[in-house]
C-alpha positions in Angstrom: 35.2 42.2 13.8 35.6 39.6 11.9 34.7 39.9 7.7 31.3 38.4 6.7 32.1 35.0 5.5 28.8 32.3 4.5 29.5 28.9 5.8 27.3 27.8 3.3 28.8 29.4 0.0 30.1 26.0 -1.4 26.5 24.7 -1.5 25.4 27.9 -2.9 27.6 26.8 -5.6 26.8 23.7 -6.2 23.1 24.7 -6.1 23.9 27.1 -8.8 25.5 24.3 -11.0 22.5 22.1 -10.5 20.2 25.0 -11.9 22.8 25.8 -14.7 22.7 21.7 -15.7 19.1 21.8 -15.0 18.5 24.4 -17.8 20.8 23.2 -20.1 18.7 20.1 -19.9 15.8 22.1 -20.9 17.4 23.8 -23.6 18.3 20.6 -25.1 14.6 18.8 -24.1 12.9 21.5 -26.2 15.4 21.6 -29.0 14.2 18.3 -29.5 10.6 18.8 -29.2 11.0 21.7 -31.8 12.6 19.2 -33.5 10.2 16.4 -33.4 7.3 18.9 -34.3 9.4 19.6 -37.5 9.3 15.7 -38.3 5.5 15.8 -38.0 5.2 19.0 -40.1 6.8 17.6 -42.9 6.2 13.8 -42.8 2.5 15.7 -42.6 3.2 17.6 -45.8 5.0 14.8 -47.7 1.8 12.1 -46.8 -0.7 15.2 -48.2 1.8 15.7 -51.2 1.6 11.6 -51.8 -2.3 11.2 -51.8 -2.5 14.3 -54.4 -0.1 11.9 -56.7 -2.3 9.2 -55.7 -5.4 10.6 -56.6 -4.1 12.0 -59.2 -2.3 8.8 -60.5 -6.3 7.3 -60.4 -8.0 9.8 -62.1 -4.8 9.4 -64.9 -5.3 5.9 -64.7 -2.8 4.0 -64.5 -1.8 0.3 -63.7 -3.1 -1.1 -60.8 0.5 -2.5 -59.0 1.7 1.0 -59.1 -2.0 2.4 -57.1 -1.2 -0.4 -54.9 2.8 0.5 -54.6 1.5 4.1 -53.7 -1.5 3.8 -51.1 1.2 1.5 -49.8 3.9 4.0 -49.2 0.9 6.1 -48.4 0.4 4.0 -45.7 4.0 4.0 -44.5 4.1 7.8 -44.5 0.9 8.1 -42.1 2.5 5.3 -39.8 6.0 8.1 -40.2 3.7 10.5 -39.1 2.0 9.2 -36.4 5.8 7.8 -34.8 6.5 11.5 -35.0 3.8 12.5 -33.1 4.6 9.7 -30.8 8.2 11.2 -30.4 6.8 15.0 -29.9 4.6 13.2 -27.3 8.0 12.0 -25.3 9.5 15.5 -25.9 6.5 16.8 -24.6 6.9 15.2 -21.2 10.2 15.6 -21.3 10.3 19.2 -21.4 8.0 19.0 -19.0 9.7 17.3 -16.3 12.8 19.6 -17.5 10.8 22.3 -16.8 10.0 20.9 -13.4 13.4 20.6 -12.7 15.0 23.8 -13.6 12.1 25.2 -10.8 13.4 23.2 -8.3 16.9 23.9 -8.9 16.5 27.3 -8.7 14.1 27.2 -5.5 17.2 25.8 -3.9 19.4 28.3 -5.1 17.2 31.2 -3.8 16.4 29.1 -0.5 20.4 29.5 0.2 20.9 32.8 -1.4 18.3 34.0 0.8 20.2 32.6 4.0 22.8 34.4 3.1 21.3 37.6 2.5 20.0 37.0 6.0 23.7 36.3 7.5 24.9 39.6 5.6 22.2 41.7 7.5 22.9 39.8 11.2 27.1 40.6 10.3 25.8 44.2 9.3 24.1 44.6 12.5 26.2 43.2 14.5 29.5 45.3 12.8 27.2 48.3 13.8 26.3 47.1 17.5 30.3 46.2 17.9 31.3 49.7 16.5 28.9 51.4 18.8 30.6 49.4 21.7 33.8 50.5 20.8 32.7 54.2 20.8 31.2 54.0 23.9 34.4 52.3 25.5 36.5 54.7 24.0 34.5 57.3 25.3 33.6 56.2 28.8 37.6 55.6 28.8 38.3 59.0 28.0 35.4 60.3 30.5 37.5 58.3 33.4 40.8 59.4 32.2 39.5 62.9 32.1 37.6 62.5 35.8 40.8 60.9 37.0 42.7 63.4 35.5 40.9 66.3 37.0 40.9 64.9 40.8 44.6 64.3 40.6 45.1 68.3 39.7 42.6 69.4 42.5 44.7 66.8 45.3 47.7 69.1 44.2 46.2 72.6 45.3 
């Protein structure tokens, strides 16, 4: 018989580089959601450290151009933050839809690698029935032989 050999095996493959890229994709989506929650974190931090100096610039008093120059850049920090979170958002999604795809991917993969599995047991099953064939020929040869065999003896006596 002939060895087991899936017809298939170059999708397989490919299948398997798809889920490979797929993941790789989701390794770098959520390397940049972890880093776009980072951003917030600290651009968070920084706007909390600027309105303590604020309010404690005010209750120091101090001239009124610098309170304005700093609830200014106040203001710019909280629009930092909120572009942050904006950009987590995105990441968000993205992961998201990477996530999706690595579960596709690998559906595939299993879809084929199932297949095979299947084709392995059939060729298992069928190297068995062919064995068995075999045996039986050789025996049922060796039964005729040996019947043959035995008549031609007893036409001599």
């Amino acid at each position: 018989m002939r060895p087991f050999r899936f017809r298939a095996s170059v999708v397989l493959d490919l299948r398997r580089k798809e889920e490979d890229a797929a993941q790789e994709r989701l390794v770098q989506a959520q390397n940049a959601l972890d880093l776009a929650e980072a951003r917030v974190r600290e651009a968070q931090e920084a706007t909390a450290v600027a309105a303590g100096t604020g309010a404690a610039l005010q209750t120091a008093g101090t001239e009124s151009w610098r309170l304005g120059w700093h609830q200014s850049w106040i203001r710019k920090q909280r629009l930092e933050v909120d572009a942050y979170r904006q950009a987590t958002v995105v990441s968000a999604a993205t992961v998201e839809r990477a996530t999706t795809s690595v579960g596709a991917a690998r559906q595939r993969r299993r879809v084929l690698e199932r297949l095979r599995d299947r084709a392995w047991q059939r060729h298992q099953v069928e190297t068995v029935r062919q064995e068995s064939r075999e045996m039986n020929m050789a025996a049922n040869l060796r039964y005729f032989t040996h019947a043959v065999g035995g008549e031609a003896n007893n036409d001599d006596d």
